[in-house]
N, C-alpha and C positions, 0 to 999 in steps of 0.2 A: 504494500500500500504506500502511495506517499499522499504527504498534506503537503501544502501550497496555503502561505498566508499572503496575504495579498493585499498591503497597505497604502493606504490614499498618506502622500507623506512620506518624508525621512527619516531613520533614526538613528540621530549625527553623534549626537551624547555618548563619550565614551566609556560611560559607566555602563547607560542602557545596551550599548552594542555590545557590552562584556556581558552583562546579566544573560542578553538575550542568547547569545555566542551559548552559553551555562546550559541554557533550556536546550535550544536545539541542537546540541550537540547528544543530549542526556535523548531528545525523541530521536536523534538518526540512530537510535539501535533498537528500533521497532521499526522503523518507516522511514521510505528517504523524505526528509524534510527542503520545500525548496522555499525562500521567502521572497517576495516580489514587490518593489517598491516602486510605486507610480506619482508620476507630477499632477499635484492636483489643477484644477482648474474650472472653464463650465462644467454644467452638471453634463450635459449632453459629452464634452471631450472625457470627461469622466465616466463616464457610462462606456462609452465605446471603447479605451483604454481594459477597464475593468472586466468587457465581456469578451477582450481578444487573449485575455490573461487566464480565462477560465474555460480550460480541458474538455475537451466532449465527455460523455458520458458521468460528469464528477458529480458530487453532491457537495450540495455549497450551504456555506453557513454564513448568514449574515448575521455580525453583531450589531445590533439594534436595544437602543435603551429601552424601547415597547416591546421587546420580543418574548419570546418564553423564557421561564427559570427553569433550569436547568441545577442538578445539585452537581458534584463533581464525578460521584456513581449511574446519575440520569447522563451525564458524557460521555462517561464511560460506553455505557450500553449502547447508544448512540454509537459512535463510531465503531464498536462492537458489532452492532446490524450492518453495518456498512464493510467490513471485513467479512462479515459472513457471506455477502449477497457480491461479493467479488467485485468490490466500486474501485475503481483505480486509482482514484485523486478523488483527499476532503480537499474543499478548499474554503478556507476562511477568509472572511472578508471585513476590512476594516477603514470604515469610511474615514475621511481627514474633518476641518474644522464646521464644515456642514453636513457630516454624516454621508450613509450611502443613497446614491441617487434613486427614488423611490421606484422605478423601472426594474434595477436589477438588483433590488432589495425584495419587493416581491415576488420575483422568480425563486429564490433562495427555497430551500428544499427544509430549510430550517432557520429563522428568525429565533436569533439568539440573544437573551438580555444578560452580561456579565454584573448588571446591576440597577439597581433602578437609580442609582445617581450615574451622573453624565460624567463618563470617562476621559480626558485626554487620551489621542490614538497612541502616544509613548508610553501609557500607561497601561490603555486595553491590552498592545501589544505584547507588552510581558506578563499580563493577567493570564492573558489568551494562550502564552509557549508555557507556562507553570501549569495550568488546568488542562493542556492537552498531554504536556509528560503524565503526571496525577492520572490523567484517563487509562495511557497505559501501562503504569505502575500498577493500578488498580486492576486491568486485565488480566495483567501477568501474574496476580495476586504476591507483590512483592512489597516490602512493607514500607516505602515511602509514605505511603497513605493510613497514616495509624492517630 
């Protein structure tokens, strides 16, 4: 399986790029992990950007402050269905300072809320690589998740 994170936005911060470095490194030994970073702009260049970036056949998740709660076990299981039913690419999706464009936010196969307060994407973004490792730590039933 690989995920594909797919951020509206930089993330230039050397601390962040180390944290995040931490995470994905810890999900490439389940999955190849690729992360994809797009110049934000109109919503329309944004949009089209966003949907030449996302894989035929993948299941997509958009993080959305309205979206569903999810706990880190409901994640788990989640891309668990998604490895069973042979999905080649999750791909997550993480809008920049106006969010994701509401076109291919509704398409998403899953409308995801990491929170019901409004995240900076620097911060979604490492919410998002610690709760998708967490998912498959949780799979693997290994005990990061205790």
């Amino acid at each position: 399986m690989r995920v594909r994170i797919i951020a509206v936005g930089k993330a230039k911060d050397r601390e962040l790029r180390s944290l995040l470095g931490d995470y994905y490194a810890r999900i490439g030994r389940y999955a190849k992990l690729e992360e994809v970073e797009l110049k934000d702009g109109k919503e329309t260049e944004v949009s089209d950007r966003l949907a030449r970036n996302i894989p035929d056949r993948s299941r997509v998740v958009a993080l959305e402050v309205d979206g569903k709660v999810l706990s880190s076990h409901g994640l788990a299981k989640w891309i668990s269905r998604a490895e069973n039913e042979s999905v080649q690419t999750v791909v997550f999706l993480i809008g920049g300072a106006y969010g994701l464009p509401e076109e291919i936010s509704k398409k998403a196969d899953l409308r995801l809320s990491m929170s019901a307060m409004t995240l900076p994407h620097r911060l979604a973004r490492l919410v998002l690589a610690e709760q998708v490792y967490r998912a498959f730590s949780i799979l693997r039933g290994e005990p990061y998740d205790h």
